[in-house]
C-alpha positions as CSV (number, residue, x, y, z in Angstrom):
1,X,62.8,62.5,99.0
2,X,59.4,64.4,99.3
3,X,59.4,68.0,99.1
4,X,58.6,68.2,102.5
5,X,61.2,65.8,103.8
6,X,63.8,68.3,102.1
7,X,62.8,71.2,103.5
8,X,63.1,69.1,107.0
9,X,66.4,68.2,105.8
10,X,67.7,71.3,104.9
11,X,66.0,73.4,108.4
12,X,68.2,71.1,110.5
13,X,70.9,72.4,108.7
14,X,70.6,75.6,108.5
15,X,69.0,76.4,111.9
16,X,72.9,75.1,113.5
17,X,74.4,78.8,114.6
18,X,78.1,77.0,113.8
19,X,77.2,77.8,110.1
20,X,78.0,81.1,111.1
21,X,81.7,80.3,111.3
22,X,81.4,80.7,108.0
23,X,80.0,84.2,107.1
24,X,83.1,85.7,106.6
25,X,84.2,83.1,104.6
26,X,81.2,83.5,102.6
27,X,81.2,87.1,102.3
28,X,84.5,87.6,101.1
29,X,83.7,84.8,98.3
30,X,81.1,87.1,97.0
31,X,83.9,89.8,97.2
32,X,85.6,88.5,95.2
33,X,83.1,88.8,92.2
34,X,84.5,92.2,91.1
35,X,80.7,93.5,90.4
36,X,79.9,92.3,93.6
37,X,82.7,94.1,95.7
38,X,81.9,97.6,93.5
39,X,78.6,97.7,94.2
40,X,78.9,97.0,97.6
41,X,82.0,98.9,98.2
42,X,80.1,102.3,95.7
43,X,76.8,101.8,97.5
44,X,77.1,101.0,101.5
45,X,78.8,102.0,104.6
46,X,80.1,98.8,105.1
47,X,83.8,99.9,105.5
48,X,82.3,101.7,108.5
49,X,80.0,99.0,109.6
50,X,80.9,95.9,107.9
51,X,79.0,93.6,109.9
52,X,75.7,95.4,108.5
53,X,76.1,93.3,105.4
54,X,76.6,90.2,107.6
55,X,73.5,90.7,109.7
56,X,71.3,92.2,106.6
57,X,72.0,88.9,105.2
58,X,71.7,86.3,107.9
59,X,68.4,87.9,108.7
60,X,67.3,87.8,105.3
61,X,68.4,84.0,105.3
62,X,66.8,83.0,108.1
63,X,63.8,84.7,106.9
64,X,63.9,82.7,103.8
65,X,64.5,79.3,105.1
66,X,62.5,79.9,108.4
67,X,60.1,82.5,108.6
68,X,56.4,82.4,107.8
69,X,54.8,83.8,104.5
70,X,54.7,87.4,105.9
71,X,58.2,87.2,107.4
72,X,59.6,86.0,104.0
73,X,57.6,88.8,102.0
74,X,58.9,91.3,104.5
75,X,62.2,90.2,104.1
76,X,62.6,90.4,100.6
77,X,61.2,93.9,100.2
78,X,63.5,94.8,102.5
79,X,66.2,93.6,100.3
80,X,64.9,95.2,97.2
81,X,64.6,98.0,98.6
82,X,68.2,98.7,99.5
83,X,68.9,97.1,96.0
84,X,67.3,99.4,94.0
85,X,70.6,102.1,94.0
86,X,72.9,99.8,93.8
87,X,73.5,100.1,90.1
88,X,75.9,101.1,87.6
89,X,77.2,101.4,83.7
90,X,80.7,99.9,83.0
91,X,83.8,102.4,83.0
92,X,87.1,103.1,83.7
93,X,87.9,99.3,83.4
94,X,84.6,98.7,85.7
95,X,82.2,96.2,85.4
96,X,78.4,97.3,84.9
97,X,76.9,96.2,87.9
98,X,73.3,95.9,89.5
99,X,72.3,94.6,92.8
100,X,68.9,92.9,90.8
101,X,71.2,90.9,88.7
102,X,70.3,87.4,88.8
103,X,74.0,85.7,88.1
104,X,75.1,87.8,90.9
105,X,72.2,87.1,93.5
106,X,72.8,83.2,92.7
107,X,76.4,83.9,92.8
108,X,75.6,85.5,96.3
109,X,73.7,82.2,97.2
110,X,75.9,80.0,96.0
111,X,78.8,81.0,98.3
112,X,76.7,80.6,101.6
113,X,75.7,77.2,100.1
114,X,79.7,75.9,99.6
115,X,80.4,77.4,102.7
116,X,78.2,75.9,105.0
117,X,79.0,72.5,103.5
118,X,82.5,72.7,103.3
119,X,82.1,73.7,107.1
120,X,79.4,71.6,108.6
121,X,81.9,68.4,106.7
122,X,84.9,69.5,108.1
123,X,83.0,69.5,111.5
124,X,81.1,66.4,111.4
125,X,81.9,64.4,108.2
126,X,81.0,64.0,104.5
127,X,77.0,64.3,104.4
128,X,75.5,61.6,102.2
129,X,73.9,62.1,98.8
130,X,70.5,62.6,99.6
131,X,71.1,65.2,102.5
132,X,73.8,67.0,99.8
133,X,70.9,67.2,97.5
134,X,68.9,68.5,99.9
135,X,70.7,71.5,101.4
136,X,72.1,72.4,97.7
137,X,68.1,72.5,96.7
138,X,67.7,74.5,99.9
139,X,70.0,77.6,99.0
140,X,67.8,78.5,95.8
141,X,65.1,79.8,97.4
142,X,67.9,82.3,98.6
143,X,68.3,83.8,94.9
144,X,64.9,82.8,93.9
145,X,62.8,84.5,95.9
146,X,64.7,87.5,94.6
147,X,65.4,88.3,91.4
148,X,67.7,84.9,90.2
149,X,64.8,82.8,89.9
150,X,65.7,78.9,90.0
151,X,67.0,78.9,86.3
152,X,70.7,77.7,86.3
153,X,70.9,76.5,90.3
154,X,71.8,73.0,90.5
155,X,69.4,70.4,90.8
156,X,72.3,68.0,92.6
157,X,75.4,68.4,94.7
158,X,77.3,66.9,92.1
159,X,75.9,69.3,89.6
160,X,76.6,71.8,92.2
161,X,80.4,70.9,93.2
162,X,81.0,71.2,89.4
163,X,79.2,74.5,88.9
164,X,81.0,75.9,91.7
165,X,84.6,74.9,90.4
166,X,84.2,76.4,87.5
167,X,82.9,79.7,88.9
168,X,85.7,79.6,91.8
169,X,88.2,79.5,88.8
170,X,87.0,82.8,87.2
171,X,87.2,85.2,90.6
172,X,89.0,88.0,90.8
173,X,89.9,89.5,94.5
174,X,90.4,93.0,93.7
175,X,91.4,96.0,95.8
176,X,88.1,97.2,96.8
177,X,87.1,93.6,97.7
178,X,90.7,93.4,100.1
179,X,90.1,96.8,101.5
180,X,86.6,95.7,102.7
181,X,88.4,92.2,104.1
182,X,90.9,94.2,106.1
183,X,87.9,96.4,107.5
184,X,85.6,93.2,108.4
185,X,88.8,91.0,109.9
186,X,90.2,94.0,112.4
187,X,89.0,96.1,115.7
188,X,86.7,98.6,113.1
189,X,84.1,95.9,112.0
190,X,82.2,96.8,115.2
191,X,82.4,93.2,117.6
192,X,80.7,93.9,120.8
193,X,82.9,95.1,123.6
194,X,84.8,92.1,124.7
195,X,85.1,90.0,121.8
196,X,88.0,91.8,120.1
197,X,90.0,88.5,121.7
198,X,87.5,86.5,118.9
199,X,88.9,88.2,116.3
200,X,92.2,86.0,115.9
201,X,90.4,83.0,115.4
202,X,87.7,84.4,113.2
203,X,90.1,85.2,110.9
204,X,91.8,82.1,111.2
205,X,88.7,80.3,110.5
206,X,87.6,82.4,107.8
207,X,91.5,81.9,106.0
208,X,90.8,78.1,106.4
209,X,87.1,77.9,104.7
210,X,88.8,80.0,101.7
211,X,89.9,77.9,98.6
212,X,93.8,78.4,98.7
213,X,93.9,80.7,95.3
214,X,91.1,82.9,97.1
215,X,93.0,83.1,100.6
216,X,96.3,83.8,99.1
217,X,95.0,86.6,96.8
218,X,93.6,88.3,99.9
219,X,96.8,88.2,101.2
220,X,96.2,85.9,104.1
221,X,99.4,84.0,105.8
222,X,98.7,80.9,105.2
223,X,101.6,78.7,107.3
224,X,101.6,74.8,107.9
225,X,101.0,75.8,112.1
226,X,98.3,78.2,110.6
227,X,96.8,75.5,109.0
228,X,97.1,72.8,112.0
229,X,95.8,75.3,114.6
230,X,92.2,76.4,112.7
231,X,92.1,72.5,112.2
232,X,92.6,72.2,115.7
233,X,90.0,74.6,116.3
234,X,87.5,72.8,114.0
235,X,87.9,69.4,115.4
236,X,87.1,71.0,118.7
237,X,84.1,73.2,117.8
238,X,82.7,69.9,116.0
239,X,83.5,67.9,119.5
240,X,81.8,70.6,121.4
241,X,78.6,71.6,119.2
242,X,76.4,68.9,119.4
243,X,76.4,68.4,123.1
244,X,75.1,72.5,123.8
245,X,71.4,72.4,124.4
246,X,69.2,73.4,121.3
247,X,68.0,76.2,122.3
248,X,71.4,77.8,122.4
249,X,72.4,75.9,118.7
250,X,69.2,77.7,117.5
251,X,69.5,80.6,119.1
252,X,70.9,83.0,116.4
253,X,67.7,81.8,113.8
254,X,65.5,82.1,116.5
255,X,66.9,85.9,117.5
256,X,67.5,86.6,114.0
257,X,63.5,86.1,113.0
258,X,62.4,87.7,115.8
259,X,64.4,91.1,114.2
260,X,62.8,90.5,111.1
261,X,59.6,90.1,112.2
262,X,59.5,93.9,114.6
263,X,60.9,95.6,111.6
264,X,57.8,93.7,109.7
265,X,55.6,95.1,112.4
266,X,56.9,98.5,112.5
267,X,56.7,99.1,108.8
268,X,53.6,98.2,108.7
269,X,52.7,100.7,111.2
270,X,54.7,103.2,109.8
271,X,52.9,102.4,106.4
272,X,49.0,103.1,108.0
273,X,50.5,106.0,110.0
274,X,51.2,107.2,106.3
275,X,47.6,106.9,105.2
């Protein structure tokens, strides 16, 4: 598959707004790299505003997989720039930490990768090789357009299944990483006025896309109606999706670029203003 049939490949996938379904999923993966949950934990407000971390992200993703050159540039200098305190020696049985470290940024990337595929299969069906390939070659530029560089991604979805299970193996959810889980999962996270009802089956969702060591060391209740009821909700979402109009599928890429791009044109300004 050409280079250019892969990107292809890999913008159908990721322009889907179900993929979102699996942010917190996602995020409390990278959680549960202690270095990961102190940095974020030491260095954000995100047990005030939790869902800062969720947007920050998506829009740098989008950005990434989506935008122009100048969108992408923007993007990531917006991302090193709230990286660059985010930093610390080991102490006190803490691990040294810093946002610009490349295992953790392809760490970061590799969790959005797993999740959208375990999601976007359990909504639709096993992808085939090729189209595996090409999403899992898709993610890097998440890391590597940072500081991770695409040294040590997988070339393959078979490489990558077996990178991830070994990784998956070593986490370790601590208490920082479940104190920021209870804050993203309950009324404080900040969901618009009305969707608090949302709530219950976001963190259904997010319990089911967890691998079951992960889930149960979050403390999650994880019951055989649990489990029947977020497969439930799956199989319907996966019914449903594909028959909404694209322009409300797409609509969260399209809204989240659009974000990126006026903070692009404001810090320009602001930059010239500066002159």
């Amino acid at each position: 598959m050409r280079d250019q049939d892969e990107l292809e490949v890999f913008r159908r996938h990721g322009a889907e707004g179900v993929l979102l379904l699996g942010g917190g999923a996602a995020l409390l993966l990278q959680l549960a790299d202690p270095r990961i949950a102190h940095g974020v934990v030491r260095h954000s407000d995100f047990r005030t505003r939790p869902l800062d971390r969720l947007f920050g992200t998506l829009d740098y993703i989008y950005a990434i997989g989506f935008g122009d050159e100048e969108t992408m540039r923007a993007a990531v200098r917006a991302v090193n720039a709230a990286h660059v305190p985010v930093r610390a020696a080991a102490g006190d049985g803490r691990p040294a930490y810093s946002a610009f470290d490349a295992d953790a940024q392809r760490w970061v990337a590799s969790t959005l990768a797993a999740v959208a595929l375990e999601l976007r299969e359990r909504l639709w069906g096993p992808v085939d090789e090729a189209t595996g390939d090409a999403i899992v070659r898709g993610y890097a530029a998440v890391g590597h357009r940072l500081q991770a560089t695409r040294e040590g991604w997988p070339e393959t979805r078979a490489e990558f299944d077996a990178w991830w299970a070994d990784r998956a193996e070593r986490l370790a959810v601590g208490d920082e990483a479940r104190a920021v889980a209870r804050a993203l999962l309950s009324r404080q996270a900040g969901f618009p006025v009305g969707a608090t009802p949302l709530l219950a089956p976001v963190r259904l969702l997010t319990a089911a896309l967890l691998p079951a060591p992960v889930r149960e060391a979050y403390g999650f209740r994880w019951t055989p109606r649990a489990e029947r009821v977020a497969n439930g909700w799956i199989r319907g979402i996966g019914a449903v999706w594909p028959l909404l109009p694209r322009a409300v599928r797409h609509a969260p890429m399209r809204a989240s670029l659009r974000r990126t791009r006026r903070r692009s044109r404001y810090a320009g300004l602001e930059h010239r203003g500066r002159r």
